[in-house]
N, CA, C and O atoms as a printed pandas DataFrame, in Angstrom:
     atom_number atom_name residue_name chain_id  residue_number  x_coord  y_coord  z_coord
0              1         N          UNK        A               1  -33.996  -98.698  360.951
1              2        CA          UNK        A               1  -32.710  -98.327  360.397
2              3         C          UNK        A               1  -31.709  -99.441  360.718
3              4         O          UNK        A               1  -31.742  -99.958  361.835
4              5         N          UNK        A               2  -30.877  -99.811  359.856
5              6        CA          UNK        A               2  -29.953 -100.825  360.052
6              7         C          UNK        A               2  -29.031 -100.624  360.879
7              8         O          UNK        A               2  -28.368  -99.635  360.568
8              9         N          UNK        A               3  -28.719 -101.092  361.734
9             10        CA          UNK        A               3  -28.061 -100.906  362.783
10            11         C          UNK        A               3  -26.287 -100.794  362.213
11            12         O          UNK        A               3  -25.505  -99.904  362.548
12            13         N          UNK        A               4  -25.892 -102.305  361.016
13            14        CA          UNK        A               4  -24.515 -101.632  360.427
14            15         C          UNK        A               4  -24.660 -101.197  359.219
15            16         O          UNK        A               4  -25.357 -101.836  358.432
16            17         N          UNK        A               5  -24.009  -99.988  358.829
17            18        CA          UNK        A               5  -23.886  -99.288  357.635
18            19         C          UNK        A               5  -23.109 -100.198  356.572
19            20         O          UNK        A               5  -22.083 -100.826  356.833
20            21         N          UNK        A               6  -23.795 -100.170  355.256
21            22        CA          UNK        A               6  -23.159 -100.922  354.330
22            23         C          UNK        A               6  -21.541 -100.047  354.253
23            24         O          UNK        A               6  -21.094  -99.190  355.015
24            25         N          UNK        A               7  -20.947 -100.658  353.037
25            26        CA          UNK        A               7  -19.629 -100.203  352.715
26            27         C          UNK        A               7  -19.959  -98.795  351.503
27            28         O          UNK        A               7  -19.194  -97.872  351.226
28            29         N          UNK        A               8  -21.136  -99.019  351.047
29            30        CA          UNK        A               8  -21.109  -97.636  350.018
30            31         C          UNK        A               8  -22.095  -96.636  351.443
31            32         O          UNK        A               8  -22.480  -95.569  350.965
32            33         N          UNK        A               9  -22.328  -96.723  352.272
33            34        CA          UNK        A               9  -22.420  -95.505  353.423
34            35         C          UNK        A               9  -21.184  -95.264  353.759
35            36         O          UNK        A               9  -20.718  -94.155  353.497
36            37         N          UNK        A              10  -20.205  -96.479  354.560
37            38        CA          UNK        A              10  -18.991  -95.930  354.885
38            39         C          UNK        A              10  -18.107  -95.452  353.995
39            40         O          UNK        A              10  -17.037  -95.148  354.521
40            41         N          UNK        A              11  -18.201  -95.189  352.250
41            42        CA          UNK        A              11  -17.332  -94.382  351.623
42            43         C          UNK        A              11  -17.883  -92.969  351.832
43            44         O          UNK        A              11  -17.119  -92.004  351.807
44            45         N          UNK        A              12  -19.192  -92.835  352.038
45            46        CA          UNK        A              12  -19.713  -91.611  352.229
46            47         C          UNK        A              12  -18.971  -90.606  353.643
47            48         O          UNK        A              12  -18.595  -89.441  353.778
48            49         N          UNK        A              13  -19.052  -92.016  354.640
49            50        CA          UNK        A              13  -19.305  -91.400  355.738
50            51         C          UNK        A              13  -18.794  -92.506  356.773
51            52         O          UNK        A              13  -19.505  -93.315  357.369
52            53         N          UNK        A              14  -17.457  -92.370  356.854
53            54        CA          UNK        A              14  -16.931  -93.541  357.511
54            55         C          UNK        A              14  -16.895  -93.548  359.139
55            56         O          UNK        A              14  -16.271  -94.346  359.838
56            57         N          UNK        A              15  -17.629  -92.581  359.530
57            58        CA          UNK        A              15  -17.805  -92.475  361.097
58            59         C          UNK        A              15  -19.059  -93.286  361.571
59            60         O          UNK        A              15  -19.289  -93.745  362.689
60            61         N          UNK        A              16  -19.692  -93.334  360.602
61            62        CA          UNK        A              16  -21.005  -94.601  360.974
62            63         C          UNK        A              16  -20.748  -95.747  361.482
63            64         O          UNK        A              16  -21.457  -96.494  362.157
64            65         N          UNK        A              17  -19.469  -95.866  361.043
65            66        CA          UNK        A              17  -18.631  -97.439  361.463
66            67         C          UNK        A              17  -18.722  -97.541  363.079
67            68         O          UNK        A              17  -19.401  -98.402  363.639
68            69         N          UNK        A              18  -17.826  -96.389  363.880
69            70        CA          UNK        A              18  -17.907  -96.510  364.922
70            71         C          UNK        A              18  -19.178  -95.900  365.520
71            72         O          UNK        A              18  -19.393  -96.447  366.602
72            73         N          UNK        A              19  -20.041  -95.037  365.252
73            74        CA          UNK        A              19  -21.033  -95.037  365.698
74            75         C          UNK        A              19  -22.156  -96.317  366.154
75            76         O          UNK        A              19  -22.838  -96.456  367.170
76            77         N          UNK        A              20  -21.958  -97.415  364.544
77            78        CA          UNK        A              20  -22.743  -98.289  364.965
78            79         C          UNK        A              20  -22.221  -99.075  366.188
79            80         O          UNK        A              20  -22.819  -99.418  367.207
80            81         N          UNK        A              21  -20.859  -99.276  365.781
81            82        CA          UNK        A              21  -20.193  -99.973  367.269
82            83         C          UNK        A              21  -20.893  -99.413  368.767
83            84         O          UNK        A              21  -21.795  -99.953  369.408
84            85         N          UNK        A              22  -20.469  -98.690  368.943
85            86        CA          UNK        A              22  -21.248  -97.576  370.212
86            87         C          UNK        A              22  -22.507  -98.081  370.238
87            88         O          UNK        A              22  -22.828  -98.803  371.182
88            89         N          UNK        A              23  -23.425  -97.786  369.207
89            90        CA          UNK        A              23  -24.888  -97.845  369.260
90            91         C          UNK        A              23  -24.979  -99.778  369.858
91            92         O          UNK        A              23  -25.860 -100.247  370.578
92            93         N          UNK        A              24  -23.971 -100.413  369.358
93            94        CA          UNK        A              24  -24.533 -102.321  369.717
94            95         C          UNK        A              24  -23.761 -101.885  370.980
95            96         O          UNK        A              24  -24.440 -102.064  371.991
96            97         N          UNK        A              25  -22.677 -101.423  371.191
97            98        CA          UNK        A              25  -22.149 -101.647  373.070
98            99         C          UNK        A              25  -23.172 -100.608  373.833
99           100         O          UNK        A              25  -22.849 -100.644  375.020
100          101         N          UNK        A              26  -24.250  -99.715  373.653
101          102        CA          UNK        A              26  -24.871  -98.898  374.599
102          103         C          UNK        A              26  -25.889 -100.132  374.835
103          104         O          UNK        A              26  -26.041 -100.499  376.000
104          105         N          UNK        A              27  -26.731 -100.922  373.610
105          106        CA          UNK        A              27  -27.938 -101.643  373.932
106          107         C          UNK        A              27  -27.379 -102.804  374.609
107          108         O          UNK        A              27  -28.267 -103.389  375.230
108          109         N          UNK        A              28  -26.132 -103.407  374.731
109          110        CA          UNK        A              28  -25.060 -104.344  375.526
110          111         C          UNK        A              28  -25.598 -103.820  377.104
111          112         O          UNK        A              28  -26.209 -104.338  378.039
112          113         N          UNK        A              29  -25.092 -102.709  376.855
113          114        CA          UNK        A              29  -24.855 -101.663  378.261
114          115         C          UNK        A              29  -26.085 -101.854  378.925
115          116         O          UNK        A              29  -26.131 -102.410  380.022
116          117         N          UNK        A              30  -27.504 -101.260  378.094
117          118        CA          UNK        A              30  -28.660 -101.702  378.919
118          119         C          UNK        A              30  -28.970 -102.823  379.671
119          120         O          UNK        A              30  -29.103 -102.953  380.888
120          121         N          UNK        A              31  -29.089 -103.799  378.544
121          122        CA          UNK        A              31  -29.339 -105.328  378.851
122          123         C          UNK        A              31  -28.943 -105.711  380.044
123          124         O          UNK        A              31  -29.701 -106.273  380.834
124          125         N          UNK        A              32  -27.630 -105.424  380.307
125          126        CA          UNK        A              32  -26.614 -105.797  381.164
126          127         C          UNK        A              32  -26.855 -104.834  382.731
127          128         O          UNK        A              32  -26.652 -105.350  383.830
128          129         N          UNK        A              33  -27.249 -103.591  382.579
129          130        CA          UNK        A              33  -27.860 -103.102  383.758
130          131         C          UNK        A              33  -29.470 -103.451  384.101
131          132         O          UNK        A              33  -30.025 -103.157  385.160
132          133         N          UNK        A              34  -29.872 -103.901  383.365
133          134        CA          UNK        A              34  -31.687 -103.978  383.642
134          135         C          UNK        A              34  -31.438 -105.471  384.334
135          136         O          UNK        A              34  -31.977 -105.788  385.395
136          137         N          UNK        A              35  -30.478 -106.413  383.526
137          138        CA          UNK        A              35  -30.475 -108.023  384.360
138          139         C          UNK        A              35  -29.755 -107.646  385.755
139          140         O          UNK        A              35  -30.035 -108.480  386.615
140          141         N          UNK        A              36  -28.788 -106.481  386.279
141          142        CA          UNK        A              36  -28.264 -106.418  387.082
142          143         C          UNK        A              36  -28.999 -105.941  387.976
143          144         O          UNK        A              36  -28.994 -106.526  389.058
144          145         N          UNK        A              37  -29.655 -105.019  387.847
145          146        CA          UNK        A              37  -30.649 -104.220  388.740
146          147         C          UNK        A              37  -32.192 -104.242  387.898
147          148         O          UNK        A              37  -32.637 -103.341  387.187
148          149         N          UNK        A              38  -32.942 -105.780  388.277
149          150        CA          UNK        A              38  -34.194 -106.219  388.271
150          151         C          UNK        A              38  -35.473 -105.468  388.465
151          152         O          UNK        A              38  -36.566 -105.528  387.902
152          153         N          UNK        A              39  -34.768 -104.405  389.890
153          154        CA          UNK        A              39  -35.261 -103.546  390.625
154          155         C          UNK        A              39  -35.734 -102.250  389.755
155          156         O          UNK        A              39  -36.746 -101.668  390.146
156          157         N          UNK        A              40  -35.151 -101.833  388.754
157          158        CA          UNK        A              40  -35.696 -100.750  387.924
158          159         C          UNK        A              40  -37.038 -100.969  387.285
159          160         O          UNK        A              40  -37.910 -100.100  387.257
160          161         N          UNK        A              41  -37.155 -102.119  386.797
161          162        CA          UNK        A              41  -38.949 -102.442  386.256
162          163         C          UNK        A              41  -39.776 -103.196  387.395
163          164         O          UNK        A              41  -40.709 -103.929  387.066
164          165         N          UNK        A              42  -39.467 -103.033  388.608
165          166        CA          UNK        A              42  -40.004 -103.502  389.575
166          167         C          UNK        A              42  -41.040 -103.022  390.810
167          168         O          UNK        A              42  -40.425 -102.705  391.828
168          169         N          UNK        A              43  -41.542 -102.984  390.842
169          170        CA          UNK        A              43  -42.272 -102.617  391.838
170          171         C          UNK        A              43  -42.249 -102.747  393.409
171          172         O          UNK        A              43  -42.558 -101.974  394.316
172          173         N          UNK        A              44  -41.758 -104.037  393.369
173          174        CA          UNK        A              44  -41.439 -104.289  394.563
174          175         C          UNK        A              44  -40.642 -104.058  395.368
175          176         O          UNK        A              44  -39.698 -103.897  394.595
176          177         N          UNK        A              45  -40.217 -103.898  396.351
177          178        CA          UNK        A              45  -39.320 -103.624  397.845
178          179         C          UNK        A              45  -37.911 -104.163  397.921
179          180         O          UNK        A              45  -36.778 -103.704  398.063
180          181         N          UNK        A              46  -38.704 -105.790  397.705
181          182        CA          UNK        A              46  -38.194 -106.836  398.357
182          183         C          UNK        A              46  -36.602 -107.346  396.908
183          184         O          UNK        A              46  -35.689 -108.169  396.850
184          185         N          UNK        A              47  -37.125 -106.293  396.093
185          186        CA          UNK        A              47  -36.058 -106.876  395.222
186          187         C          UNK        A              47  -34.765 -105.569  394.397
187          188         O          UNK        A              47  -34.363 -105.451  393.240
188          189         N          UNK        A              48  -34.437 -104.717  395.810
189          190        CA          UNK        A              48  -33.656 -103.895  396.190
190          191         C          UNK        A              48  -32.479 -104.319  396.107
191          192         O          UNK        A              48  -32.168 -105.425  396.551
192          193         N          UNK        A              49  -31.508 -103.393  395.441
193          194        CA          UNK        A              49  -30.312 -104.457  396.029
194          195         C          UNK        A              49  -29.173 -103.806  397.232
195          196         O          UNK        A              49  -28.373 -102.918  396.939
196          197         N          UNK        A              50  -29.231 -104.167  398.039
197          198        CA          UNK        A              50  -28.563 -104.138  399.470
198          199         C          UNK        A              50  -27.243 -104.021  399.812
199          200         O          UNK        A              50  -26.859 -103.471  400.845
200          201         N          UNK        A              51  -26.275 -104.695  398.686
201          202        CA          UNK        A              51  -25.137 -104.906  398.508
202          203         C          UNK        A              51  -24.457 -103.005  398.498
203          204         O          UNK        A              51  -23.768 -102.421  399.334
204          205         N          UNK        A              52  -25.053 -102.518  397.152
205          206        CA          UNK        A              52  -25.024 -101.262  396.267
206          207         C          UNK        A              52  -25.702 -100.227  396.658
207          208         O          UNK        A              52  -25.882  -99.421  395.745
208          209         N          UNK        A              53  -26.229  -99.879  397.843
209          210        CA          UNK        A              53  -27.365  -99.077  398.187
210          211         C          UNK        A              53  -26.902  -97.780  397.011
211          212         O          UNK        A              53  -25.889  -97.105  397.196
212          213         N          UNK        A              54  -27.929  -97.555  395.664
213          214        CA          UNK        A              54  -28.119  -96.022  395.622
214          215         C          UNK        A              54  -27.232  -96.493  393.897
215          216         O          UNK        A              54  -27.049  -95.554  393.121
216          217         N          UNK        A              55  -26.852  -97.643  393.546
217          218        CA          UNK        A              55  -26.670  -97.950  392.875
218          219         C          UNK        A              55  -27.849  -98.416  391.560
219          220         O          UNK        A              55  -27.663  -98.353  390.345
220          221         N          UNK        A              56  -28.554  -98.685  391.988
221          222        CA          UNK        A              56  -29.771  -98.863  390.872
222          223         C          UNK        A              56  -29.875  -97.640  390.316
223          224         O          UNK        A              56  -29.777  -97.493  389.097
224          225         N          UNK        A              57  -30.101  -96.556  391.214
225          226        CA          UNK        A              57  -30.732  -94.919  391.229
226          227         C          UNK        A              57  -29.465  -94.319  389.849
227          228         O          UNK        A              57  -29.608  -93.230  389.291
228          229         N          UNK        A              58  -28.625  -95.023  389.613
229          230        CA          UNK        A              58  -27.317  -94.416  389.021
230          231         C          UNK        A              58  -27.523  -95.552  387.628
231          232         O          UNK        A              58  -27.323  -95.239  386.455
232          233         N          UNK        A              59  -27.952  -96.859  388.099
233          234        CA          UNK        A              59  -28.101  -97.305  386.996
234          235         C          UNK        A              59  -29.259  -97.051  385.771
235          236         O          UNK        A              59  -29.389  -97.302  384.572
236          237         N          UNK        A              60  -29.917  -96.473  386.729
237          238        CA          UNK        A              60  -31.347  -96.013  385.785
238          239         C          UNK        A              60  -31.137  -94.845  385.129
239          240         O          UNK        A              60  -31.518  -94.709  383.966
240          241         N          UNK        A              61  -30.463  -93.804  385.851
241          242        CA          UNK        A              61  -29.974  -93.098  385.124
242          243         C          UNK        A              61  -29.241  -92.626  384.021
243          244         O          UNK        A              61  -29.413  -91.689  383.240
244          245         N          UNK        A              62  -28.248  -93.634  384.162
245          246        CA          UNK        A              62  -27.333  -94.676  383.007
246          247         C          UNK        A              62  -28.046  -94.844  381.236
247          248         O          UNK        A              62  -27.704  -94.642  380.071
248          249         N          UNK        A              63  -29.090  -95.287  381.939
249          250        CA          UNK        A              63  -29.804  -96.038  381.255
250          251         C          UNK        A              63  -30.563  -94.906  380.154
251          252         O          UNK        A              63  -30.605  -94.817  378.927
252          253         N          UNK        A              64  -31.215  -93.984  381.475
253          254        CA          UNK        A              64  -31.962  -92.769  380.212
254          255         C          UNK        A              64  -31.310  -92.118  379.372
255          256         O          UNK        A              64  -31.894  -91.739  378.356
256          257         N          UNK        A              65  -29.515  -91.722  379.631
257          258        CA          UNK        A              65  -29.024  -90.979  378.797
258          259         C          UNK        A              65  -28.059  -91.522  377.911
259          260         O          UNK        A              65  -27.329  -90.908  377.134
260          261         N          UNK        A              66  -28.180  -93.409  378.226
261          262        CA          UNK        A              66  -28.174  -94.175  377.161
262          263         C          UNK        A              66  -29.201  -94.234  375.703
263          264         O          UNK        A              66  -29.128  -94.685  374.560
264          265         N          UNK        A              67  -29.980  -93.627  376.387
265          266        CA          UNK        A              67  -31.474  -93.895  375.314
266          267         C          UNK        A              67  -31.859  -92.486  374.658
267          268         O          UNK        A              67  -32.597  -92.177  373.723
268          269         N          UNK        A              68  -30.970  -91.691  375.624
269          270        CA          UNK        A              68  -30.650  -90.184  374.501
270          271         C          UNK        A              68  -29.729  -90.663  373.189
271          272         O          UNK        A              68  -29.915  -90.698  371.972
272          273         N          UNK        A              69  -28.744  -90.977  374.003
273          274        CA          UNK        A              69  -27.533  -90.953  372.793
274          275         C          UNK        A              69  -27.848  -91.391  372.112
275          276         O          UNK        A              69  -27.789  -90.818  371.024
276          277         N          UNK        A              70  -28.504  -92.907  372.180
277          278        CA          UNK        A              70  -29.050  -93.671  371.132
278          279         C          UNK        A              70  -29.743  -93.073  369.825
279          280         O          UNK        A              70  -29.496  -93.271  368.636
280          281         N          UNK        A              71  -30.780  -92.201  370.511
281          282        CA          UNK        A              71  -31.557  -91.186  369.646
282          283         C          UNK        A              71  -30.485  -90.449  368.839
283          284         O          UNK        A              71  -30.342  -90.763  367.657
284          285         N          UNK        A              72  -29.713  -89.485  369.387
285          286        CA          UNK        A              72  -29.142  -88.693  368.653
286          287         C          UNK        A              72  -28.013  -89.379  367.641
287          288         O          UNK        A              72  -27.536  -88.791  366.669
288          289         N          UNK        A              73  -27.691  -90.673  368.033
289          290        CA          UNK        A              73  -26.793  -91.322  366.782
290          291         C          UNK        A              73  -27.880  -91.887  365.752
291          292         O          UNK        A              73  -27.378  -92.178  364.667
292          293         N          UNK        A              74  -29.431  -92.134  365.865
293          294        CA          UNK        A              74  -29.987  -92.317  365.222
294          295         C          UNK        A              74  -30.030  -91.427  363.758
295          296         O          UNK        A              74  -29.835  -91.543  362.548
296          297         N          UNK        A              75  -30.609  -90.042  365.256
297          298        CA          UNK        A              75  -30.400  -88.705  363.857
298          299         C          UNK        A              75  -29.717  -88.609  363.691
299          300         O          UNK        A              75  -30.016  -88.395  362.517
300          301         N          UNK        A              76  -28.006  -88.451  363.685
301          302        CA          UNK        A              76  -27.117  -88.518  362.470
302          303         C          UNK        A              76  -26.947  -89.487  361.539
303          304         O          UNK        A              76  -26.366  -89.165  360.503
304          305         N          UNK        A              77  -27.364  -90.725  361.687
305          306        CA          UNK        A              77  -27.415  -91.658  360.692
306          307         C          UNK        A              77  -28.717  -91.343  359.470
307          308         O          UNK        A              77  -28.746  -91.714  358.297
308          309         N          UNK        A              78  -29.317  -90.862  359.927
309          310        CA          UNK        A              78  -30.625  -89.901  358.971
310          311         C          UNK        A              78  -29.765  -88.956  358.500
311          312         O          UNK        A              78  -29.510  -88.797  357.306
312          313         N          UNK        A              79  -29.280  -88.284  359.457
313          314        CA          UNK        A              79  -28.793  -86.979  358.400
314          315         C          UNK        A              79  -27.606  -87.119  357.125
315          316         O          UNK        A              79  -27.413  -86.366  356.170
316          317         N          UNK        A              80  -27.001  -88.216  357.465
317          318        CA          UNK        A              80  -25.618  -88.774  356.950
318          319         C          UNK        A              80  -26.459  -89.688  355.813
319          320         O          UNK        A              80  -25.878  -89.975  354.766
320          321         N          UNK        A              81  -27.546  -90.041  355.993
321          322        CA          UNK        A              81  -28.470  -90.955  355.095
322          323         C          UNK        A              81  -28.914  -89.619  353.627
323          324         O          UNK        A              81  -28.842  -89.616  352.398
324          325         N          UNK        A              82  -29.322  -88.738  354.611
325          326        CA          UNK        A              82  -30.382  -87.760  353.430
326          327         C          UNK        A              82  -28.698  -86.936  352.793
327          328         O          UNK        A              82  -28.254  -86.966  351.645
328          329         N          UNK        A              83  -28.298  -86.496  353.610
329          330        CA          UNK        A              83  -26.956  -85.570  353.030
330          331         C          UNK        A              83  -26.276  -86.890  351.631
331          332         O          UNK        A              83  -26.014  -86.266  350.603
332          333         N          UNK        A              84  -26.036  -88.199  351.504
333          334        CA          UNK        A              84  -25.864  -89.203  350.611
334          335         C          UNK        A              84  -26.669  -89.202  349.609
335          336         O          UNK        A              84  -26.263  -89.411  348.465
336          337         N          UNK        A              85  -28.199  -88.916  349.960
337          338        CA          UNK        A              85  -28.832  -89.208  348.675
338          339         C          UNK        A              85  -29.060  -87.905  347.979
339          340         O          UNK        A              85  -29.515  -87.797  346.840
340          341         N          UNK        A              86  -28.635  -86.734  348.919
341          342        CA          UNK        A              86  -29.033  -85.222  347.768
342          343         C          UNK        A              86  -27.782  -85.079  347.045
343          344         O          UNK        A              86  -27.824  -84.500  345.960
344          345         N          UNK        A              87  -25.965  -85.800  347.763
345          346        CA          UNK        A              87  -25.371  -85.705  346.765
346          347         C          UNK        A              87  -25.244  -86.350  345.460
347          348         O          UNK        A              87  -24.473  -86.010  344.563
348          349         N          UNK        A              88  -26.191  -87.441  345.445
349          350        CA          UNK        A              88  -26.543  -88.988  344.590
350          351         C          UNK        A              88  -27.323  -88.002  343.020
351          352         O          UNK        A              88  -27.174  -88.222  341.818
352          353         N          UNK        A              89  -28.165  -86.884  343.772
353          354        CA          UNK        A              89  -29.270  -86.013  343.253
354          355         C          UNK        A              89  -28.532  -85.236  342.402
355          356         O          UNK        A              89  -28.674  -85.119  341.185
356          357         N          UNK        A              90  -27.568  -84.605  343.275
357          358        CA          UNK        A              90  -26.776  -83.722  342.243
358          359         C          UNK        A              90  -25.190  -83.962  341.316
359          360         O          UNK        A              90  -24.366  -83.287  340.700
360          361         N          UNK        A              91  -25.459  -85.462  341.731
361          362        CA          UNK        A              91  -23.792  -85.938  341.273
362          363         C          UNK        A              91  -24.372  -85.726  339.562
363          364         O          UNK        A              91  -25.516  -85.801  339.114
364          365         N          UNK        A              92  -23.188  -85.466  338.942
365          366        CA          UNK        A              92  -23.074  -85.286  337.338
366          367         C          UNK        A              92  -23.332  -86.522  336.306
367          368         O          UNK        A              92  -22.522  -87.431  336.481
368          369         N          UNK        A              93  -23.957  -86.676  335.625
369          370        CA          UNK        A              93  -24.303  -87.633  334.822
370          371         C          UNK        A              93  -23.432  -88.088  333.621
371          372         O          UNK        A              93  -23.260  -87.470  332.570
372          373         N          UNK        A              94  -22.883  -89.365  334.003
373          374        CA          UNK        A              94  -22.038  -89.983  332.715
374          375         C          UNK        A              94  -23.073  -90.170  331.492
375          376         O          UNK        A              94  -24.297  -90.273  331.568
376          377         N          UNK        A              95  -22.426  -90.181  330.586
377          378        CA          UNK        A              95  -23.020  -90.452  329.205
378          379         C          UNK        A              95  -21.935  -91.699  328.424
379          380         O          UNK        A              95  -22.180  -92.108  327.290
């Protein structure tokens, strides 16, 4: 799914606009906690961070209900997708 909505979605449905915004600053958001705290795909001990104790534990967390939302702005962009094309279905026919 395209991450920005053309301009004939946003006449439909002009909240996609900021949704997509949201949707590029949440995957920002990840990026930016996974390079910060290494320690989440890590296995190791030794690469804890010491500074933040208990801070990773919050960033990971961060992270999963980043990857909800994500989902659920997905499905409204489906639903805002199919609700566009059944009114496309039933719009009235010029002659």
């Amino acid at each position: 799914m395209s991450p920005r909505p053309t301009p004939a979605e946003l006449l439909d449905a002009p909240e996609l606009a900021i949704l997509a915004v949201l949707r590029t600053t949440l995957d920002a958001t990840v990026a930016t906690l996974t390079s910060v705290h290494p320690d989440l795909y890590s296995p190791d001990d030794h690469v804890r961070d010491p500074v933040f104790p208990g801070s990773s534990a919050i960033a990971g967390t961060l992270i999963t209900l980043i990857r909800a939302l994500e989902e659920l702005i997905d499905v409204y962009r489906r639903l805002a997708d199919t609700a566009r094309e059944r009114a496309r279905e039933h719009a009235p026919v010029d002659f």
